[in-house]
N, C-alpha and C positions, 0 to 999 in steps of 0.2 A: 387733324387726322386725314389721312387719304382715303376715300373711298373701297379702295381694294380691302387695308386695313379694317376698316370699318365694317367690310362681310364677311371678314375670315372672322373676325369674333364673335357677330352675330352667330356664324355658323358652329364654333366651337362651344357658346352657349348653347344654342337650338339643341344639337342632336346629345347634351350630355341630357335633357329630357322627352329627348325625340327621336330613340338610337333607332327606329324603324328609317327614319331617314339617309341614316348614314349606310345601313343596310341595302336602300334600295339602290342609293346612288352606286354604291359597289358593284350593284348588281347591273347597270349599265354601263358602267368602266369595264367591268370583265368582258361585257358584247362589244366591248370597242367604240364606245360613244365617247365625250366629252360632254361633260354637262356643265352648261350656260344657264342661267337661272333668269325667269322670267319676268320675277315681279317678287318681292316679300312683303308681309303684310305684320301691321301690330294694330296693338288695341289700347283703348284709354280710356279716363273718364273727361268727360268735357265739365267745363265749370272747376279745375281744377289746374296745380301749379304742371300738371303734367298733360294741359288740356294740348288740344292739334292745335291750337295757334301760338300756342309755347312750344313744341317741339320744333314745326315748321322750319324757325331760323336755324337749326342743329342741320336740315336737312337741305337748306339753301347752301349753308357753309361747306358742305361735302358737294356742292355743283350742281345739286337737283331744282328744277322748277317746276311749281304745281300746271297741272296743265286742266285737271275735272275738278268737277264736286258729286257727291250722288248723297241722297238721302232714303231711309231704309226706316218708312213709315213702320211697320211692323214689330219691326226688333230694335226702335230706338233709338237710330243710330245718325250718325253725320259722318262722311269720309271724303278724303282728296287722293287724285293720285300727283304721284311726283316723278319725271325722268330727267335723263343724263346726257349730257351731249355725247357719252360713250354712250352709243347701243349695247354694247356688253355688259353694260352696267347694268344689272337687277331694276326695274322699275320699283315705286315703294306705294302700298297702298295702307292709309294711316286713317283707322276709325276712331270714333268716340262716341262715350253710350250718353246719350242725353238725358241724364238722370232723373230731372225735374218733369219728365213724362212718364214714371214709374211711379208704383205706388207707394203713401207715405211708411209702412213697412219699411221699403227696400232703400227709399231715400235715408230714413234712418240710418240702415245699417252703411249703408255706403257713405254717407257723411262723415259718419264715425273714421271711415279707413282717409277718406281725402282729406279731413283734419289734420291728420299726422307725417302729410307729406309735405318735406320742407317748401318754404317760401323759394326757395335757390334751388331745388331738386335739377334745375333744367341747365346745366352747366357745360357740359363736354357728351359726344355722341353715346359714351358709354350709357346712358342712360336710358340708352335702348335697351342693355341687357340686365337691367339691374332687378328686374323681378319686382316683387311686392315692396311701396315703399311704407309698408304700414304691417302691425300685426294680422297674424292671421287670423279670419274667422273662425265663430264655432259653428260646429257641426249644425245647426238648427238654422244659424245666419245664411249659412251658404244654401241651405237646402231650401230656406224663403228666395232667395235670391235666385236660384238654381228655378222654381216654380212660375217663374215671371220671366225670367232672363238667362237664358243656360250662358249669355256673353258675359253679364253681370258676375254670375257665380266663375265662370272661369277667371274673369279678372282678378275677383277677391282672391284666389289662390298663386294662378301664377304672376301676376302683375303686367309690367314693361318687358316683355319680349318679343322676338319675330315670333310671331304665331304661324309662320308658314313660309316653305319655300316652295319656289314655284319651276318642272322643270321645265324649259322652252322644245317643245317637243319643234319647231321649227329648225333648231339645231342639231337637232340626233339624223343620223347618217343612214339609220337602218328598218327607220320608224317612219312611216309615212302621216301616219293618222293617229287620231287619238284612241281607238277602239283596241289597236295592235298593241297598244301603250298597257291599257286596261288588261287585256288578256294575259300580257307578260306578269302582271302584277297578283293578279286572280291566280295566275298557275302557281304563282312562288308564294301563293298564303296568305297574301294580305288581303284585309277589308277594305273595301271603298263605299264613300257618300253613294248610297242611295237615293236620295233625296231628292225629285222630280226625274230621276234615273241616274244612269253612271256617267251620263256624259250630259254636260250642263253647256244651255247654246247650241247653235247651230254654224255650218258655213254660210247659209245667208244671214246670221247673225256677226257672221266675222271672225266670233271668240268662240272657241269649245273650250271647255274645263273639266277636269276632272279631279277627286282628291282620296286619299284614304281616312280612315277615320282615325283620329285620334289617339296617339299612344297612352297608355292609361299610368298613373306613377300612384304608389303608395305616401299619402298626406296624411300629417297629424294636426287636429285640429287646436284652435285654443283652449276647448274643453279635455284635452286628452284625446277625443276620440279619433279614430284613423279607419281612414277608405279610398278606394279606389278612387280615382278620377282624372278627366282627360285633362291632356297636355298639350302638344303640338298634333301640327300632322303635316302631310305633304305632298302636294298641287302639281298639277301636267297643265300645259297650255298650250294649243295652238293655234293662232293665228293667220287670217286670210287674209285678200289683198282687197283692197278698196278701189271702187271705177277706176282711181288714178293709178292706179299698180301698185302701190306702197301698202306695206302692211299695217291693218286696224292697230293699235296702238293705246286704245283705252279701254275700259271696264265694261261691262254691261250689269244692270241692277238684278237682272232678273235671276242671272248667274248667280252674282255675290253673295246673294240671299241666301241662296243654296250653300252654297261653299262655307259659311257660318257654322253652319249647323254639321261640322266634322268635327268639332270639341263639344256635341252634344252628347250627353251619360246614357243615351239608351242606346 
């Protein structure tokens, strides 16, 4: 599969549970932008047939090379990023929740869902969009999960998807900054991550970010029960230049942290 190929799906996936997305990007094509995408991100569980050192080679094979690592004491987590020898290529940023530092609760219920994911699950790219490969939680599982880990309980529901697209505010023609990005988005209605404020980073950090919150979709659970809860959502980024003039090009943790917490339920 070619690369190109490989985001148009992800993205045909994404916005059929993330139509705020395809929303806002229209809403920059009408100003006369083009949108470039900065980076997409997924989530996983580690210790598992869909762990990041199993997906990894799916992600070599499409011309990506890991280039960081970061770790996310708090929320659990392990992640790398990946790029392209095209710069127009999306960078990829691929976490995993480290289960075995949860409580025996939650390692329970999550057991239960990585049992049921085949031994071959990791076959062709597609396995980016394939969602849950396990039955769904009940309503009581997710909300233990949900009390510990709002990445945990989102997993159990939506599974293997891009959890975010990212726009490269460095490529919009009309947008200097990320503040003017923010306000465009505030007038037209939508929510954004508040969560250490609206704009995550600094320019002497290199990376500004910014995201909205999470589209919410109606789930039924395995007990029958059915409620709200978030889905995708969708990231601005821009990028500064480094002593050498070239543009910062990797993550910062401090951000990431932040940026998580847009498919949290409150």
């Amino acid at each position: 599969m070619h690369a190109n190929d490989f985001f148009q799906s992800l993205w045909k996936h994404y916005i059929e549970i993330t139509p705020q997305a395809d929303r806002v990007q229209k809403l920059f094509i009408s100003a006369g932008e083009e949108i470039i995408n900065d980076h997409v991100a997924f989530r996983t569980f580690a210790n598992s047939p869909i762990a990041l050192e199993k997906l990894e080679p799916l992600l070599t094979q499409l011309g990506y090379k890991a280039y960081g690592a970061f770790r996310f004491e708090n929320k659990h987590l392990a992640a790398r990023c990946y790029k392209h020898a095209d710069e127009n290529l999306p960078k990829i940023f691929l976490s995993e929740l480290l289960t075995h530092e949860l409580s025996e609760a939650s390692q329970h219920i999550i057991d239960k869902m990585i049992s049921q994911i085949p031994d071959d699950a990791v076959q062709s790219p597609a396995v980016f969009w394939q969602g849950p490969l396990w039955d769904k939680p009940t309503l009581a599982d997710y909300q233990t999960l949900s009390q510990e880990s709002e990445y945990a309980a989102w997993l159990s529901t939506i599974g293997l998807k891009a959890n975010h697209f990212t726009v490269s505010i460095n490529h919009l023609k009309g947008f200097n900054d990320i503040a003017t990005v923010n306000q465009l988005l505030l007038d037209n209605g939508y929510t954004l991550n508040s969560v250490g404020g609206l704009i995550k980073g600094t320019p002497e950090l290199l990376l500004e970010q910014s995201s909205t919150m999470a589209d919410k979709i109606e789930f039924t659970f395995a007990d029958g029960e059915t409620d709200s809860i978030p889905s995708c959502f969708y990231e601005f980024a821009i990028r500064h230049k480094q002593a050498d003039g070239t543009l910062f090009d990797s993550f910062i943790e401090g951000n990431a942290d932040k940026i998580f917490d847009s498919t949290n339920q409150g």
